[in-house]
N, C-alpha and C positions, 0 to 999 in steps of 0.2 A: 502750717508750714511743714515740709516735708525736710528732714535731715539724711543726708548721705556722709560718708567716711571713704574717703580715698588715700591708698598707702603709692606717695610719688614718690618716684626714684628717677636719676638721674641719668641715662645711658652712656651721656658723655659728659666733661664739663659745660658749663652755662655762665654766664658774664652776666648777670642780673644788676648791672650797676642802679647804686643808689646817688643820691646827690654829691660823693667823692669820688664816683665810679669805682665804688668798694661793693663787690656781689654778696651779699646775702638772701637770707632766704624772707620773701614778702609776699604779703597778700594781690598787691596791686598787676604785676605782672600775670600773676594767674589771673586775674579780674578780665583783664585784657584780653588773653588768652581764650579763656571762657565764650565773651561777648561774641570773639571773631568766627569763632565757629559755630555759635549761635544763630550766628547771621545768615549762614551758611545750612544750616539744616532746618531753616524757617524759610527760606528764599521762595521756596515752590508754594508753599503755600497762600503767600504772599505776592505771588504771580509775579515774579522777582522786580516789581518796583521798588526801588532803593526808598523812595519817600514813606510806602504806609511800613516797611521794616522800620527804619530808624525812626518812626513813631512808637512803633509795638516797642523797640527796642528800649525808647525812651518810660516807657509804661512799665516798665520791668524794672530795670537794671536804673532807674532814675535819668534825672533829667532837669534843664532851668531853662528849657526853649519851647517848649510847646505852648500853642496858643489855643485861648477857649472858642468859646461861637461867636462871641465878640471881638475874637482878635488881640486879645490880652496874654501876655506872655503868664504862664502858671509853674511852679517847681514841684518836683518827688522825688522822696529820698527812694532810694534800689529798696527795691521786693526782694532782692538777693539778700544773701549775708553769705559769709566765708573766713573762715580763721585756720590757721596755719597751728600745728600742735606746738610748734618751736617757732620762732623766729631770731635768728640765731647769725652771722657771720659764716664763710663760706671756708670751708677746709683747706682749698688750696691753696698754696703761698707762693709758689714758683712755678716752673713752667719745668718740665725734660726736656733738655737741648736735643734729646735725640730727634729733629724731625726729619721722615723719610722723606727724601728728594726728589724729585718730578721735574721731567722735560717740558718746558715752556719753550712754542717756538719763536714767541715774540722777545723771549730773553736770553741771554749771551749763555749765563750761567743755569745749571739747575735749581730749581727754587723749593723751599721745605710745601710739602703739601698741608701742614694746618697751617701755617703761617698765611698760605697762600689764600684758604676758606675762613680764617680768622683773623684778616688784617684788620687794626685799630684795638680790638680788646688783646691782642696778639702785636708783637713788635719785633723787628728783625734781632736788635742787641739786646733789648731788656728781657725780652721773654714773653711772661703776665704783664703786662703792662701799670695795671692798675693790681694790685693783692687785698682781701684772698678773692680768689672765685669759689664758686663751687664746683667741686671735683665729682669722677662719673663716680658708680654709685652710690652718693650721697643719699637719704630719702629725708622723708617726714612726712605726715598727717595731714589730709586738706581736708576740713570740714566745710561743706556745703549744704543753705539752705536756701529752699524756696519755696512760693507756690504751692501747691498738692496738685492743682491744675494743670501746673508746668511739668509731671512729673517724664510724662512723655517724649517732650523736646528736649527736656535736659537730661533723659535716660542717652538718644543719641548723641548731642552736643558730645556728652565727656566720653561716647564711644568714638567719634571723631579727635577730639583732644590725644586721646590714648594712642590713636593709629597713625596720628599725622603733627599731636602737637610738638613745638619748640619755643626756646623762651630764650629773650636775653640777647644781647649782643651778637651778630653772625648767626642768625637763629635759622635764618632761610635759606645757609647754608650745612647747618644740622649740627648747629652747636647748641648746646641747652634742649635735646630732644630727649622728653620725659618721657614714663612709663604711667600708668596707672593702675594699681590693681584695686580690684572692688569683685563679689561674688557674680553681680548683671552686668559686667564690661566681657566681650568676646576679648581673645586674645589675639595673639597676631600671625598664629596660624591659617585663621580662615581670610586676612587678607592675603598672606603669600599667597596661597593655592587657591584664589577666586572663588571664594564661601563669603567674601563680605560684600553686604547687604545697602550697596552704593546707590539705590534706584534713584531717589528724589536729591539727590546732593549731587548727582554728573549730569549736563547738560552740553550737547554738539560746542564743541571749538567754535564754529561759524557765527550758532546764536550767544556765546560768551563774547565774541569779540566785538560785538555792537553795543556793549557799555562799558565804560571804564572802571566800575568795581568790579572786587572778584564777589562771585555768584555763588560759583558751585566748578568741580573738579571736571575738566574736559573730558568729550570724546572724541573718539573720530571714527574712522570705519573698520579699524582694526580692534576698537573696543574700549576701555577706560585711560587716561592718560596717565597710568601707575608704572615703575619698573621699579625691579629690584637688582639688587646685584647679587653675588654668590655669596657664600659662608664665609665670613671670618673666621676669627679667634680672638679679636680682641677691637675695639672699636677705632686705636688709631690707621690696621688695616684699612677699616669701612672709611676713613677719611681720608686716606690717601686715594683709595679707590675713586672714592665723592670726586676729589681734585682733581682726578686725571678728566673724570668725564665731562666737569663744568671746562676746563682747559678744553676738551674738543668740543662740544657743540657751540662753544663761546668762538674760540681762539684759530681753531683748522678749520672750523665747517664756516664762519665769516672772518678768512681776513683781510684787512684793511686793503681798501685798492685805491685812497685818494689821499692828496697832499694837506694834512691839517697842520702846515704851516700859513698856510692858503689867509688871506686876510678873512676871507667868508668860508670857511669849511663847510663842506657839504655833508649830506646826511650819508648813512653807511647803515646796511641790511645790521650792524650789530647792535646799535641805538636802542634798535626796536626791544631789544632782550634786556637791556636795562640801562639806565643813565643816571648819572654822569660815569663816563669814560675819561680813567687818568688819559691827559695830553690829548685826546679826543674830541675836543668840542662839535657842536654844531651851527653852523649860523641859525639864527633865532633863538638859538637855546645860551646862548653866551654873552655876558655884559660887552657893553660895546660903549663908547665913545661918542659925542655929538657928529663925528665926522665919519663913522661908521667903523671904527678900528677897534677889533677888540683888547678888550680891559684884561691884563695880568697880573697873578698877586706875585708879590715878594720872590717867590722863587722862580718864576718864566711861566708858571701853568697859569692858562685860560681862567679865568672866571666863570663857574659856569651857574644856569640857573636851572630851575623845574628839576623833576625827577622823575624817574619811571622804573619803580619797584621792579625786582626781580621773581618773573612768576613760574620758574624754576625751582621747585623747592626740595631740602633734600632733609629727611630723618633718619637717624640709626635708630635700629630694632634691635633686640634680644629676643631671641627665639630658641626653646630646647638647648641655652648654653653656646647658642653661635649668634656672631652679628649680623646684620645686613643694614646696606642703604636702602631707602626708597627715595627714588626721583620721582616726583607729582609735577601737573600742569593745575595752575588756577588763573584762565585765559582772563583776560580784559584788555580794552584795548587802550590804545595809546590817552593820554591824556587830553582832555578837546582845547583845553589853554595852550598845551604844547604842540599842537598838532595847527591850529591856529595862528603858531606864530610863524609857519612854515610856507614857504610857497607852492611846493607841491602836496599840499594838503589830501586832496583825492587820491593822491598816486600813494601816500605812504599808507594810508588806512587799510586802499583796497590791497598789498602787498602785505599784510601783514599775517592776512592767515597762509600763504605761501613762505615765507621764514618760517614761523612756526612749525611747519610742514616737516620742511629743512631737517628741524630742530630735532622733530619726533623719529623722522629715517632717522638718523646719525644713531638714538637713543636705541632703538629698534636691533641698529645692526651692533651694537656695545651692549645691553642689558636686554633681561627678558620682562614682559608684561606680566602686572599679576591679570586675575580676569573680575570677573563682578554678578550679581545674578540681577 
């Protein structure tokens, strides 16, 4: 077995809720963590068929599904191990009312910008919602062991973790975005300035969008689908920043142009960027009634079903004492169950890498690209 020592620290808060939705510090989310970008930095090798990955995957990291030559289901405990120096409850107790404020065009009033990237572990009166979290620089010790074999995949894996992971509630918003240090991890210099080392993990937008896992980090003809924003000072800057830019390529670049009071709501170019939409339903995507009327809960909103992850994702960095965001693309396309349940099936598929498009001009003329070799 081969043993590494990583010193994590926290860039910003992290919601790691446990069974009371009380954040502390655990192995499992890092486990998670781990696996996801595992997945990710073996995909090419793998000729990115999702079946013989989550096999290999299964052969590592354990497994109670795989069948032998006779078709017999067989179990293994993980090849991994991982233990945490502390395991401990999270520092934070409260929240700073101070949130800076941000123009929403879809709302009357200004709305706080973490509130707005951290709705659910974040609450408009209460605050924290749930106490404590973990606060930004928090750290602790992650011991990791594996393979000698593996030492290679998982040299990248947790250079990948380091550049782009987050953890915990709002994550893919860039809440709970970690740091790693370790003496073999590059820092986060040679991704701002296009010195990191992205060959086998980006793959064309076009060919990502013809399966519905994520693969690997988009391209397109302008180069890796990464941006950063400018220098803070301090990381609720970089989150305010985060807010303004998911509010435009969300909120200005598609707004709503159809009636979802509509008994059958039609679909809308924003769907595609993630679902469910408060008040936004979709026909086929919404519980409905024997007599075709859709189903409401308790407070007048839709019912709604499926879901379509958000493949916008945003990190704050430390760098030389300044912050920054990075906004990443990890394309896949729409779900084949929800896509399926649609009538215009063909037409949404084939429009999806022209949204996308959309998505990346907007980013383009708002932030700048890192680059990749």
């Amino acid at each position: 077995m081969q043993k590494n020592e990583y010193t994590v620290a926290f860039n910003v808060p992290g919601f790691l809720g446990d069974a009371e939705q009380k954040s502390a510090w655990r192995t499992s989310p890092f486990k998670a963590l781990i696996q996801q970008w595992w997945r990710i930095a073996v995909a090419s090798e793998e000729g990115h068929v999702w079946q013989r990955i989550r096999e290999r995957e299964g052969r590592l990291f354990g497994h109670a599904w795989l069948k032998d030559g006779k078709g017999k289901e067989w179990a293994m405990r993980s090849r991994v191990r991982m233990k945490l120096a502390q395991c401990q409850p999270g520092s934070l107790m409260a929240w700073n009312n101070k949130d800076p404020k941000i123009k929403h065009p879809e709302v009357k009033f200004p709305v706080g910008s973490q509130l707005y990237l951290g709705y659910g572990p974040l609450d408009y009166k209460k605050g924290l919602k749930y106490s404590p979290a973990i606060d930004a620089m928090e750290n602790n010790r992650l011991i990791l062991m594996h393979p000698k074999s593996e030492q290679a995949v998982f040299n990248q894996t947790m250079q990948l973790v380091n550049w782009f992971g987050t953890l915990g509630g709002r994550s893919r918003n860039g809440w709970g975005s970690i740091a790693l240090a370790n003496p073999d991890l590059a820092d986060y210099s040679t991704l701002l300035d296009g010195r990191a080392e992205l060959g086998n993990v980006q793959r064309p937008l076009e060919i990502c969008l013809q399966d519905e896992w994520p693969q690997a980090i988009g391209t397109d003809g302008k180069g890796v689908l990464i941006w950063k924003t400018e220098a803070f000072n301090s990381w609720r800057e970089v989150i305010k920043r985060l807010a303004e830019i998911k509010i435009g390529f969300r909120v200005e670049n598609f707004p709503f142009k159809i009636n979802q009071d509509a008994a059958k709501p039609a679909l809308d170019n924003r769907h595609i960027l993630s679902y469910p939409v408060t008040h936004h339903g979709v026909d086929g995507w919404i519980e409905t009634y024997r007599d075709g009327q859709p189903k409401k809960d308790k407070r007048g909103y839709l019912i709604q079903k499926g879901r379509i992850a958000n493949q916008m994702r945003f990190k704050v960095i430390v760098q030389d004492q300044k912050f920054y965001g990075l906004v990443f693309h990890i394309p896949c396309s729409v779900p084949e169950d929800m896509a399926d349940a649609l009538k215009n099936r063909k037409q949404i598929l084939n429009n999806q890498i022209e949204i996308w498009q959309k998505v990346h001009a907007y980013l383009d003329g708002q932030l700048d690209r890192t680059g990749s070799q």
